[in-house]
Each structure stands twice: as structure tokens, then as C-alpha cells.
C-alpha positions, -999 to 999 in steps of 0.1 A, spaced: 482 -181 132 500 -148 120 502 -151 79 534 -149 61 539 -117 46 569 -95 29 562 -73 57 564 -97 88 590 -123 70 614 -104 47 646 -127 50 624 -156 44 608 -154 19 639 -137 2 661 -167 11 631 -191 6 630 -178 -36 665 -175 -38 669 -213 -25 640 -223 -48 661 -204 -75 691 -224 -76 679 -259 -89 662 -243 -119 692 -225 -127 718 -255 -130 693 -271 -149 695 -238 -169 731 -243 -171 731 -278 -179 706 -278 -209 717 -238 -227 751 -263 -230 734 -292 -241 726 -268 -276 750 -293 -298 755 -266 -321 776 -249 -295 762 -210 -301 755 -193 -275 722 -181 -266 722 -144 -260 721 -142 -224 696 -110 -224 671 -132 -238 674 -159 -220 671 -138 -185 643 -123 -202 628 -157 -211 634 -166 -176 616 -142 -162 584 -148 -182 585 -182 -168 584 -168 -135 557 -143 -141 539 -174 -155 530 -184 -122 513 -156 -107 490 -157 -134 485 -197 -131 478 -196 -94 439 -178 -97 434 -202 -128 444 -230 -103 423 -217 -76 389 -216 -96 394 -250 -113 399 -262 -75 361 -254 -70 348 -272 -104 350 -302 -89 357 -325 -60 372 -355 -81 409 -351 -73 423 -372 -105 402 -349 -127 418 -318 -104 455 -331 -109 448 -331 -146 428 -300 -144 455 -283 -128 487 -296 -149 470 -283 -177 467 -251 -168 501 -247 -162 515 -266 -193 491 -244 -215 504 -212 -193 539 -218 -198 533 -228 -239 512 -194 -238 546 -173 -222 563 -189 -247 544 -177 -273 541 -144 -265 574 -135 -255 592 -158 -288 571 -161 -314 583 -140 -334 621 -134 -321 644 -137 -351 672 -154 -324 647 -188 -327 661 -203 -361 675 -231 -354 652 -262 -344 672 -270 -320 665 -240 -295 622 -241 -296 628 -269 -265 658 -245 -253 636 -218 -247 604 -241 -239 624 -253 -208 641 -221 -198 602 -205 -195 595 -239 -177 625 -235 -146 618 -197 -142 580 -213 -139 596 -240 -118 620 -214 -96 589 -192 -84 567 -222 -77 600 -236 -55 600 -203 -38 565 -200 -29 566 -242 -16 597 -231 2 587 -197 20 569 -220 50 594 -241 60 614 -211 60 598 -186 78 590 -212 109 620 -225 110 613 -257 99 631 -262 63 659 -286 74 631 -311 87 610 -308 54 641 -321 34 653 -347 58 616 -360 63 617 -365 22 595 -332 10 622 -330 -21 593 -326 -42 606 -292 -57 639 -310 -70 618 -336 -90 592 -303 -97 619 -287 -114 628 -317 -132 595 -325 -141 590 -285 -157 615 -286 -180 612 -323 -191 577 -319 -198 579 -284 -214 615 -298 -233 587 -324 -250 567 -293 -262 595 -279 -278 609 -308 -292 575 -314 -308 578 -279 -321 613 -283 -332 606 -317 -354 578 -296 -372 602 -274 -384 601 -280 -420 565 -286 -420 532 -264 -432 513 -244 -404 484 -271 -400 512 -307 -392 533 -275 -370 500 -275 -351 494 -307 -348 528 -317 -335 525 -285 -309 491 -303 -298 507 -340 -295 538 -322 -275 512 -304 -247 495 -334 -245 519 -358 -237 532 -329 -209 501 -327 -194 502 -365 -194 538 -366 -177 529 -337 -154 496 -356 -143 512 -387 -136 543 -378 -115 516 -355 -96 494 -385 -90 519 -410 -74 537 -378 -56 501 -374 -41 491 -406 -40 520 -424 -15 528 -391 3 562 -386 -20 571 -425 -4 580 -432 -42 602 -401 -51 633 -421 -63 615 -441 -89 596 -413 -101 625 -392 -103 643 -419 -122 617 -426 -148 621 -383 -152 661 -396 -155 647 -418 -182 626 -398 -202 655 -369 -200 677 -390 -218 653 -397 -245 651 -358 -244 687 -355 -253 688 -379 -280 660 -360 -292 687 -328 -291 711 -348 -318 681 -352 -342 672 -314 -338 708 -304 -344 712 -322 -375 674 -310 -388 691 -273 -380 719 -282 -407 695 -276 -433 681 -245 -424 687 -222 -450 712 -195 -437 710 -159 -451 735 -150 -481 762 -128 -473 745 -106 -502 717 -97 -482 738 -90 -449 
């Protein structure tokens, strides 16, 4: 069987990324506007962020590949492998914002945490996509119920959104509780990331609507969570015109 390459399948695996694309930016859309503070993020650095995320995945998928080999026991593999790519998109994040002056505000830590996590999620949509495409064969894959990259790209940001709400909360706090609360926030991903892999795998996908509704559920929580950030961020002691 002939591979699929940029060279033999152009327009697919153009369309198939671009496709892939579009979910993770409307939730893009969707959660830059959910900032109740109503600035606006500068859009340079959120493409930029974006784009990280993306990046992310290339560098995920030999890490993936070599933890596939450690072992054979695919519950340790599914945890294995969600924690490689929770830790990978906290590490992009880290990297590319630690120490951007734009992040003052509590508020935008799970902002940019999820905006890593759908460029993460748009590429890995692409790749999942770039099959069906090139043999024709997309159009069954939805109807047949492989929606799995919707509820992916709900999934990424959800579970990276708990990272950076962790984050946020530790605002106020010393370096050693900031730590701890990132710790407690890539733990509980990996946790969400594991299980919504494990019943996806387990029943074939069969369950999709009540796994994506408990993601429903735990977004909600996730936007309460917002409110509290907001209010945290009117305390945040704002630089004196003196010094502007």
C-alpha cells in the first residue's frame, strides 16, 4: 500500500490539517472571549502561542513512540502516553510564556494553557484526519461515529484549562504552594486525559455522547473557575502612572 506523503497527497493532507484546524479555533474563539475582564489578548501572541502548541506535537510523537515499546499493558500505555503530552504542552507553555510581561492577570495562565492545548489539538486533528482524506473515505469515518477529534479537542483544552487554572489560583502564593498547585493541575489532566482515552478505547467510541457530556460538565466548572480568576486579577497591583 502506497504511503501518504506531501509529495503523492498534497490537497489532502492540506485540506485534512486545515479541517482538523477549524474546531480548535472556535474553541479559540469561544474561550479568548470568555476573559471576563474583557481585554483583548494581543493577537500576535496568541498566533504565536498557537503555533507552539502545534509544534508540541511533532516533538510528542517520538516520546509516544518509545513509551509504546516500555510495555505491553495498555492501561499503563494510555497513562503513559497522556502524560507525555500534558507535560509537553505545560513544557511549550513554559518556554514560550514564562516570562512574557502580557501574563499579569490570573485570569489568562488557563487562557494561554488552552490556546497551546488546540494548536496541540489542531495538528493532532490533522494528522488523525489526513487518512480518511487522502482515500476518500472521510465522510464514512464521521457518519460511522469516528468524532473522536471533536471530543480530542475538547478534551485538550479542558484538561490543559485545569493546568492553568491551578496556576492562576496560586497567583498570590510563594514559589514552593505555586509549584505545588502546577503539580495538582497536571495531575488531575493527565487523570482526565487517561480516562476519556480509556472508555474511547475501551467501547470502540460506542460511548462518545456521555463522555463528551461529562467534558460539557467539567467545562462549566472551568468557567466558574474564570469568575474566581477575574476577581483574584482585581487585586493585582497595577503599575503607577509615575513609573509609566
Amino acid at each position: 500500500m502506497q504511503s501518504i506523503t506531501f509529495a503523492n497527497h498534497p490537497a489532502a493532507i492540506i485540506l485534512a490539517i486545515l479541517v482538523g484546524t477549524v474546531p480548535a479555533l472556535l474553541w479559540l474563539f469561544f474561550w479568548i472571549h470568555e476573559d471576563p475582564s474583557g481585554r483583548k489578548e494581543p493577537l500576535g501572541l496568541i498566533a504565536i502561542t498557537f503555533l507552539a502548541g502545534m509544534l508540541a506535537v511533532i516533538f510528542v510523537l517520538p516520546v509516544e513512540k518509545f513509551i509504546s515499546v516500555l510495555s505491553t499493558d495498555k492501561t499503563l500505555l494510555i497513562v503513559l502516553w497522556a502524560a507525555s503530552e500534558e507535560l509537553m504542552k505545560y513544557l511549550v507553555f513554559v518556554v514560550v510564556l514564562s516570562r512574557c510581561p502580557w501574563i499579569d492577570q490570573p485570569v489568562e495562565y488557563p487562557i494561554y494553557m488552552m490556546t497551546v492545548a488546540l494548536g496541540f489539538a489542531a495538528l493532532e486533528n490533522g494528522l488523525y484526519l489526513i487518512h480518511p482524506v487522502a482515500v476518500g473515505t472521510a465522510t464514512v469515518s464521521f457518519l460511522t461515529g469516528n468524532l473522536r477529534f471533536l471530543g480530542s479537542t475538547l478534551l485538550h483544552s479542558v484538561s490543559s484549562g485545569i493546568i492553568g487554572i491551578s496556576i492562576g489560583l496560586a497567583y498570590f502564593k510563594g514559589g514552593g504552594t505555586k509549584a505545588s498547585f502546577a503539580l495538582f493541575g497536571i495531575l488531575t489532566a493527565v487523570a482526565l486525559h487517561s480516562v476519556f482515552n480509556f472508555f474511547i478505547m475501551k467501547n470502540n467510541g460506542e460511548n462518545f455522547i456521555q463522555i463528551f457530556g461529562f467534558l460539557w460538565v467539567v467545562t462549566i466548572i472551568i468557567m466558574l473557575l474564570f469568575e474566581k480568576l477575574r476577581r483574584m486579577g482585581a487585586y493585582v497591583e497595577k503599575p503607577s502612572l509615575s513609573t509609566q
